[in-house]
C-alpha positions as CSV (number, residue, x, y, z in Angstrom):
1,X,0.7,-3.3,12.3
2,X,-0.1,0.0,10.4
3,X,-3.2,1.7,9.9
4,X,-5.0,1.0,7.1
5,X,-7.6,4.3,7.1
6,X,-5.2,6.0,4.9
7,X,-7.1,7.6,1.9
8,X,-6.2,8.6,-1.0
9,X,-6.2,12.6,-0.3
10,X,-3.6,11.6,2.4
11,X,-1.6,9.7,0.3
12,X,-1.3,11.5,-2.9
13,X,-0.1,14.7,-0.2
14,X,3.5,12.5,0.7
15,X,7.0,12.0,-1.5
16,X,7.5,9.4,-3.6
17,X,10.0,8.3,-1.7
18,X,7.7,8.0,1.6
19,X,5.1,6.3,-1.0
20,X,8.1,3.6,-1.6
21,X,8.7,3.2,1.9
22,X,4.8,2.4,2.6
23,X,4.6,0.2,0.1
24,X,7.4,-2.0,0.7
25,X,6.2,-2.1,4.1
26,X,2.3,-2.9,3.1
27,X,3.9,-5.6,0.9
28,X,6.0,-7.3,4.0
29,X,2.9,-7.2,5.6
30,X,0.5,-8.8,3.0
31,X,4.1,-11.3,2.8
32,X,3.3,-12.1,6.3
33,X,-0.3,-12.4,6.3
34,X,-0.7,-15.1,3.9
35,X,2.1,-17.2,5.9
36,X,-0.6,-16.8,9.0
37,X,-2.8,-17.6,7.1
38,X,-1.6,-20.5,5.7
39,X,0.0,-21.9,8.9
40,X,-2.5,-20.5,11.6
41,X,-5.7,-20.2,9.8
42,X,-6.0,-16.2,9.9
43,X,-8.8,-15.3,11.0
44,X,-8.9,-11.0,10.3
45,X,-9.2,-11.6,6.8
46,X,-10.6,-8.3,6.0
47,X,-7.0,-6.9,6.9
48,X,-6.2,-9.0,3.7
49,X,-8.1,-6.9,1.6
50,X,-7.4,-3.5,3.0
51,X,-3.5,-3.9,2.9
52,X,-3.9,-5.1,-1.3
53,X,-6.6,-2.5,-1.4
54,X,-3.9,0.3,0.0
55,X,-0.7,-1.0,-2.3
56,X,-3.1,-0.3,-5.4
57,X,-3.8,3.2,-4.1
58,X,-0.2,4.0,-3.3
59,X,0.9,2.3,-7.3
60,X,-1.6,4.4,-8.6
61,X,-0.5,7.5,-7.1
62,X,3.0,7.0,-8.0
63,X,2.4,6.3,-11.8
64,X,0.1,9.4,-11.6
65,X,3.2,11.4,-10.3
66,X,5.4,9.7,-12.9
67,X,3.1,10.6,-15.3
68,X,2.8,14.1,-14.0
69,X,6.9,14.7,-13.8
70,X,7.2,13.2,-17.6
71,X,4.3,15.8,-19.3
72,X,6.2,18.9,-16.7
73,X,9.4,18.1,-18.0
């Protein structure tokens, strides 16, 4: 499991390509929790939230740096 304290500060501070990695591995998460909780009847749902909660931040930040690269360039 990862932590899920991360904020934003922190996030915006790494590479996009550690931002990619994060996110594919908050989305096999979120992939895995919804099977449990289908199957098993999760019962930490407020991981749930906090793992979509965290893939928005890290989308956001990387359209901001796309953004950001496009207007520098």
């Amino acid at each position: 499991m990862t932590d899920l304290k991360t904020k934003y500060s922190d996030l915006a501070e790494r590479s996009e390509e550690d931002l990619q990695k994060q996110l594919v591995q908050y989305k096999k998460e979120l992939f895995n929790i919804r099977f449990q909780r289908t199957i098993e009847g999760f019962a930490d749902t407020s991981r749930f939230k906090k793992l979509r909660i965290n893939i928005a931040r890290i989308k956001t930040i990387l359209t901001n740096k796309k953004k950001a690269g496009k207007k520098s360039a």
